[in-house]
N, CA, C and O atoms as a MOPAC input file, in Angstrom:
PM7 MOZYME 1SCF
protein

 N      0.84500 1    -1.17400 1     0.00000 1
 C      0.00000 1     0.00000 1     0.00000 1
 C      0.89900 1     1.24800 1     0.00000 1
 O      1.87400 1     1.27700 1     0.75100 1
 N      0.62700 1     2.23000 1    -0.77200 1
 C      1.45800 1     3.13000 1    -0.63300 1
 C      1.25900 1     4.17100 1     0.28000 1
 O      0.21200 1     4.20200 1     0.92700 1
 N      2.05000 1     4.95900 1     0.41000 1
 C      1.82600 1     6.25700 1     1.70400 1
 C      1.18000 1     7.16800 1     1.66700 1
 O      1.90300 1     8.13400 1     1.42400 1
 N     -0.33500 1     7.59200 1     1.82600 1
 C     -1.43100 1     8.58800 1     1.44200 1
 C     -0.77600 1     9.85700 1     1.56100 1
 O     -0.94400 1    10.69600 1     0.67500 1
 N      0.14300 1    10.15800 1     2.81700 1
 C      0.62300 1    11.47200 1     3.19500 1
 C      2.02100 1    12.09800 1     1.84600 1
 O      2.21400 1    13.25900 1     1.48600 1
 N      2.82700 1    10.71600 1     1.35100 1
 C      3.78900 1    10.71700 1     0.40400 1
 C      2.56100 1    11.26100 1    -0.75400 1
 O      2.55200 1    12.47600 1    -0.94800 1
 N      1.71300 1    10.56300 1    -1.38900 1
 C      1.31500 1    11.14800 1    -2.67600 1
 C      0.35500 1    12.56400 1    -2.27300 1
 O     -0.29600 1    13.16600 1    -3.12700 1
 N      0.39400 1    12.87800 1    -1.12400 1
 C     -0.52400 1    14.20900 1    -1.08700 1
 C      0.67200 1    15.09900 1    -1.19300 1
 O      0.72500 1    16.13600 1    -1.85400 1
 N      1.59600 1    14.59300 1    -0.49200 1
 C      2.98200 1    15.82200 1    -0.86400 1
 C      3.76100 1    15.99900 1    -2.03900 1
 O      4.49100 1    16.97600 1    -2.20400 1
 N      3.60800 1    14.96300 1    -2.96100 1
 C      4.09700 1    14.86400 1    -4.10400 1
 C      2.97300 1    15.56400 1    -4.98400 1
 O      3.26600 1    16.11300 1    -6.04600 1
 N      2.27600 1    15.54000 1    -4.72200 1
 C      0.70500 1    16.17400 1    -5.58600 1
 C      1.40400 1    18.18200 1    -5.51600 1
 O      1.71000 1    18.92100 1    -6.45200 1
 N      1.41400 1    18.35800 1    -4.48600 1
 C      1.41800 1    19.64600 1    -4.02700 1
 C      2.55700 1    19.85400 1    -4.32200 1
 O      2.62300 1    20.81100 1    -5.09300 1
 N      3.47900 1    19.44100 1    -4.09700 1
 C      4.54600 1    19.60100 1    -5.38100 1
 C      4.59100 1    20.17300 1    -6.16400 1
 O      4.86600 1    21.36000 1    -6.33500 1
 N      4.05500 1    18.63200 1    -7.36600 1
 C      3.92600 1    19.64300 1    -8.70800 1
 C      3.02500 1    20.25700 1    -8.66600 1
 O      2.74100 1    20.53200 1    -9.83100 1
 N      2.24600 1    20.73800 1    -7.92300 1
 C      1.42100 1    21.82900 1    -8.23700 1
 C      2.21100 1    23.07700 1    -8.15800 1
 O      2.48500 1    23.71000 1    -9.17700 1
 N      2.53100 1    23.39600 1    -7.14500 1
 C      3.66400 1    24.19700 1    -6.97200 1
 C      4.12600 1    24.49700 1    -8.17200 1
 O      3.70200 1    25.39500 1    -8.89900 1
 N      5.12700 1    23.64300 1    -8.43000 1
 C      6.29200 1    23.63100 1    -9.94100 1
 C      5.47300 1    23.93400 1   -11.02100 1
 O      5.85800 1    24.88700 1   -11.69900 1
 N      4.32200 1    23.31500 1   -11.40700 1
 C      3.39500 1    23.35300 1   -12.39200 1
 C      2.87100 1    25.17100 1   -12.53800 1
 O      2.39900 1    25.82300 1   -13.47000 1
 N      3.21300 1    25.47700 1   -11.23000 1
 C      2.29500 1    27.34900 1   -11.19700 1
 C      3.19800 1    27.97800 1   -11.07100 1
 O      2.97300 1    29.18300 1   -10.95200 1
 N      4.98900 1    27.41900 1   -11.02100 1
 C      5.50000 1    28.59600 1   -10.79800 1
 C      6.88400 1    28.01300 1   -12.29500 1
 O      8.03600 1    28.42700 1   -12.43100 1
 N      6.30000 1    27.21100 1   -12.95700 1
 C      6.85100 1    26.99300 1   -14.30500 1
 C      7.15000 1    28.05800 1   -15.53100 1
 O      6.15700 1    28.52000 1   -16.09100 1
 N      8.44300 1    28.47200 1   -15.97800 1
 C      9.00900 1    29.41600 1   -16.92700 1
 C      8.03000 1    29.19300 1   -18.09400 1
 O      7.28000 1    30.04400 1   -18.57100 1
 N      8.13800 1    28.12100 1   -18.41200 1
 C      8.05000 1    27.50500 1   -20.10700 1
 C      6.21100 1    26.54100 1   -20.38600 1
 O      6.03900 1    25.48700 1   -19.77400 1
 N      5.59900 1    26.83500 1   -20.88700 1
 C      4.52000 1    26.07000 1   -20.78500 1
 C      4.38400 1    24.74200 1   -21.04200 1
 O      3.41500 1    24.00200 1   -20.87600 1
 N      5.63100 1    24.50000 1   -21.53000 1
 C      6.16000 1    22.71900 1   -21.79500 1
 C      6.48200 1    22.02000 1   -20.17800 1
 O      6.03000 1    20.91200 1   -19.88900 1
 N      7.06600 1    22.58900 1   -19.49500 1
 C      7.17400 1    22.39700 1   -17.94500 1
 C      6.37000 1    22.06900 1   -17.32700 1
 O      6.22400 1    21.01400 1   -16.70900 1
 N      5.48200 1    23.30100 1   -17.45300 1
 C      3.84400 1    23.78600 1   -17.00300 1
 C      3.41200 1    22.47500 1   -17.19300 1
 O      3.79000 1    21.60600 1   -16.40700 1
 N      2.49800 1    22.14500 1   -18.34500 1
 C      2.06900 1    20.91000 1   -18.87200 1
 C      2.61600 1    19.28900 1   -17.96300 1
 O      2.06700 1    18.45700 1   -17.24200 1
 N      4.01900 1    19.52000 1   -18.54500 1
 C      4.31300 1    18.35800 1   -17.69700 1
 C      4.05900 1    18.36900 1   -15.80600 1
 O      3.48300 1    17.42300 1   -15.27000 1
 N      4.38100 1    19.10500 1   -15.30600 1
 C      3.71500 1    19.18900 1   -13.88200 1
 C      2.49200 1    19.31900 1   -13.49800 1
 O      2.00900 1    19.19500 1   -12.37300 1
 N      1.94600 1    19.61000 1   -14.62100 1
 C      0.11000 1    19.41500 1   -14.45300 1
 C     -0.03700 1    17.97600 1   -14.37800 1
 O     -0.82700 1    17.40200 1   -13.62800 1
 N      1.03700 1    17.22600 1   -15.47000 1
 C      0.19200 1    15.35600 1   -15.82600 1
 C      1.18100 1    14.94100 1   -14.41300 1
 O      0.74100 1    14.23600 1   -13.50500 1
 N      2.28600 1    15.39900 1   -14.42300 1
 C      2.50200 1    14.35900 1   -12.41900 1
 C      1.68300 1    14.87400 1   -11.24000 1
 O      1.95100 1    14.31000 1   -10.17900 1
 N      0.91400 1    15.64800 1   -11.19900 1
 C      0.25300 1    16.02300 1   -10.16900 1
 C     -1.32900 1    15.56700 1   -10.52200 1
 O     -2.21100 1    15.39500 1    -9.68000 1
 N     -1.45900 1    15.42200 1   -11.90700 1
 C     -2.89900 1    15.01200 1   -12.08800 1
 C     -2.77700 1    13.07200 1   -11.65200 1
 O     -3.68600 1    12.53200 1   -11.02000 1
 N     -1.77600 1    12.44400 1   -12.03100 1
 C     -0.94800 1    10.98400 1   -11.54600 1
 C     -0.87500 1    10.73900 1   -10.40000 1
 O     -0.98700 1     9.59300 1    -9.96300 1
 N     -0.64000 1    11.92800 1    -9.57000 1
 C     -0.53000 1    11.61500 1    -8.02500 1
 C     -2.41700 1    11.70700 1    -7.76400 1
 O     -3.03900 1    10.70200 1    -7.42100 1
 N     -3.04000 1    12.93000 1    -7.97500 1
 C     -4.35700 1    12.79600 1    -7.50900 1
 C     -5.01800 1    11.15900 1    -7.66600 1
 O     -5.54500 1    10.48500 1    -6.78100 1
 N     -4.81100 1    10.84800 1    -8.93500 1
 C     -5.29500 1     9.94000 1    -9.90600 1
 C     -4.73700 1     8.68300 1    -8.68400 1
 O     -5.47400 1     7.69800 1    -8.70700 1
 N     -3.89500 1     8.61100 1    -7.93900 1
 C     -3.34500 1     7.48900 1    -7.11500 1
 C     -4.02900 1     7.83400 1    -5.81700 1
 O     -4.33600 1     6.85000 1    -5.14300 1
 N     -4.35500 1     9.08600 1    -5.28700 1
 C     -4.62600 1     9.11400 1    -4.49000 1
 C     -5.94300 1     8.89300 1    -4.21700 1
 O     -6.21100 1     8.70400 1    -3.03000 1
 N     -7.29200 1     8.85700 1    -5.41100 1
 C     -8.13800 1     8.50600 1    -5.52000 1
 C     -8.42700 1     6.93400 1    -5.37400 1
 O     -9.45200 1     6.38900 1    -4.96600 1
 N     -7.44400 1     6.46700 1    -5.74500 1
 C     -7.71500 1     4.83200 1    -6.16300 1
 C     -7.53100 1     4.57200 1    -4.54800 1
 O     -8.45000 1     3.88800 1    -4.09700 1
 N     -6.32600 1     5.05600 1    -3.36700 1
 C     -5.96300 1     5.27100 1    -2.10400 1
 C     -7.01100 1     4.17300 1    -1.72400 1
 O     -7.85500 1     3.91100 1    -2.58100 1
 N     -7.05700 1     3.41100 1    -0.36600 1
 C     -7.95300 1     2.29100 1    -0.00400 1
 C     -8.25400 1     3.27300 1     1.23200 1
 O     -8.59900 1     2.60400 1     2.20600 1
 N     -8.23700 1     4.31200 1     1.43000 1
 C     -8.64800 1     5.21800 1     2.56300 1
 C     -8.64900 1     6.48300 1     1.91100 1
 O     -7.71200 1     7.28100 1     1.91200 1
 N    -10.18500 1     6.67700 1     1.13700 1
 C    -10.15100 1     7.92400 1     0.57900 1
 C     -9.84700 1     9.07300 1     1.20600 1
 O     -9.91500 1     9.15200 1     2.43200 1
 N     -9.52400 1     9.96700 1     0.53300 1
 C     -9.31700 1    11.03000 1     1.14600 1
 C     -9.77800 1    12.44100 1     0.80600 1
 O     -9.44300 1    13.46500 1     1.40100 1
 N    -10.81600 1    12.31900 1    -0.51700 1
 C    -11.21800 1    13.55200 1    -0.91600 1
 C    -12.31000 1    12.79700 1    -1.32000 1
 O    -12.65300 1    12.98300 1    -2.48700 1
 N    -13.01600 1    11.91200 1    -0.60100 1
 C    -14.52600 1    11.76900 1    -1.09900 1
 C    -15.53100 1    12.80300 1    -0.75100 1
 O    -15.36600 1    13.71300 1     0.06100 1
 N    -16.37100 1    12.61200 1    -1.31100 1
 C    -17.62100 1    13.78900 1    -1.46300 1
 C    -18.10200 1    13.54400 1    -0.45500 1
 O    -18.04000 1    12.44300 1     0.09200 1
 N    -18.94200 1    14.99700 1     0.18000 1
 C    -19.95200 1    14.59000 1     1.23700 1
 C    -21.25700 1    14.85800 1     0.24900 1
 O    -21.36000 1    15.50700 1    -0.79200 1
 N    -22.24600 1    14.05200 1     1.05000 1
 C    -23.60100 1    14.29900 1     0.70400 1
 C    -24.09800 1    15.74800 1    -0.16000 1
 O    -24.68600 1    15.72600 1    -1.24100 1
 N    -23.74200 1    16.87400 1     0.53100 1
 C    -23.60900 1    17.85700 1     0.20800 1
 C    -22.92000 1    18.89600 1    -1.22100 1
 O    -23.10900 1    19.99200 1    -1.74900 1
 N    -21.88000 1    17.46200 1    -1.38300 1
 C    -21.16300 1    17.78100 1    -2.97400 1
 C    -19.39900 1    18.15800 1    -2.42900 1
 O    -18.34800 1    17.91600 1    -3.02300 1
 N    -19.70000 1    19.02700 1    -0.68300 1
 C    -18.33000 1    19.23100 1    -0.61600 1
 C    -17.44800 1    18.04900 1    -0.62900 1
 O    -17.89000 1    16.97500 1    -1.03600 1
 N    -15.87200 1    18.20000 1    -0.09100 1
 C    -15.14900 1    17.21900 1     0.53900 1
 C    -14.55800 1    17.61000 1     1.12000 1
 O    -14.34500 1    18.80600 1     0.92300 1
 N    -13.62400 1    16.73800 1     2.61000 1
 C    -13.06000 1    16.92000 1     3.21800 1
 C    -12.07800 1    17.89500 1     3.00900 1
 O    -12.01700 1    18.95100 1     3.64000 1
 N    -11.07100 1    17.43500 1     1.85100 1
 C    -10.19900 1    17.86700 1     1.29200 1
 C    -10.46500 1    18.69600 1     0.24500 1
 O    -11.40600 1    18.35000 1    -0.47000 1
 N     -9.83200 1    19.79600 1    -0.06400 1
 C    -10.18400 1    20.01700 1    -1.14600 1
 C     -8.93400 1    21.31700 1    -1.68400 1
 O     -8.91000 1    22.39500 1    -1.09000 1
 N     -7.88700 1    21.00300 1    -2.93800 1
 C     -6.51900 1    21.35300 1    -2.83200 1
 C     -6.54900 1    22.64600 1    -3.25100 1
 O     -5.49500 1    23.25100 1    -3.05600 1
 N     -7.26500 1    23.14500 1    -3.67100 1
 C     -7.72200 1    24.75300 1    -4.01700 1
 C     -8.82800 1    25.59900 1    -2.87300 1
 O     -9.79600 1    26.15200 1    -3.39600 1
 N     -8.70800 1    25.67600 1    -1.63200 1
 C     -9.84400 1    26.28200 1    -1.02500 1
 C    -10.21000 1    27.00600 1    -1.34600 1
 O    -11.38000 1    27.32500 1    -1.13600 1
 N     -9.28800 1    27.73800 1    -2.12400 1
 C     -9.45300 1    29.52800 1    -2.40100 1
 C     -9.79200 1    29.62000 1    -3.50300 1
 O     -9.80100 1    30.79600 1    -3.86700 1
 N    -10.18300 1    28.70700 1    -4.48400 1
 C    -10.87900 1    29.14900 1    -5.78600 1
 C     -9.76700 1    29.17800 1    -6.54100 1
 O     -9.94100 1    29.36400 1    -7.74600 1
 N     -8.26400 1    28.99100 1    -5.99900 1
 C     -7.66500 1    29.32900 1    -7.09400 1
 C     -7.32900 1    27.78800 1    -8.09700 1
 O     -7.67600 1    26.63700 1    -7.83500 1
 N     -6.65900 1    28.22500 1    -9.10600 1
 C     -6.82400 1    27.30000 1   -10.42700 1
 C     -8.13600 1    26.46300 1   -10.43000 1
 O     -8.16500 1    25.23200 1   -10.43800 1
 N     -9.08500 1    27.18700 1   -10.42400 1
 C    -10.66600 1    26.82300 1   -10.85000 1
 C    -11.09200 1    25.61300 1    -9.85700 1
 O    -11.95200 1    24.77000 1   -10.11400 1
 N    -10.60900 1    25.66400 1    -9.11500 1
 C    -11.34700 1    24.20800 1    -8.08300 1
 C    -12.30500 1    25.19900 1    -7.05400 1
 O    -12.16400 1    26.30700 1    -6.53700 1
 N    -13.35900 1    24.13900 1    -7.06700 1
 C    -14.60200 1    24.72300 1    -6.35500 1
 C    -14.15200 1    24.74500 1    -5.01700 1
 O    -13.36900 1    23.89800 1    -4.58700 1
 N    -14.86200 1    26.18800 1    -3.95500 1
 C    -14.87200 1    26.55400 1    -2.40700 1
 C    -14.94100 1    25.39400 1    -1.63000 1
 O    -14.95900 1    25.47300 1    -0.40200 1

């Protein structure tokens, strides 16, 4: 099983790198390893950003609206 806390920090990562990328070829590529880590962290056997009833989730890696992820 892999380490939920390892792919949430690797996620945020490239997010990081992905938003503070020179070249939009960079950009791109740190979007697809951070979309890879979510994508693992979903499959995770102890979710961690499931939905509530409500639509929110626990988690959620943009609180602030920024790069288009919902409040």
């Amino acid at each position: 099983m892999e380490d939920l806390n390892y792919l949430l920090k690797c996620e945020q990562e490239e997010l990081l790198r992905a938003r503070f990328a020179h070249c939009p070829v960079a950009r791109r590529a740190h979007q697809r390893l951070a979309q890879g880590y979510a994508a693992r962290i979903r499959r995770h056997p102890h979710p961690y950003r499931s939905s509530r009833p409500d639509g929110s989730m626990s988690f959620n890696p943009f609180p602030f609206n920024v790069e288009g992820g919902a409040a």
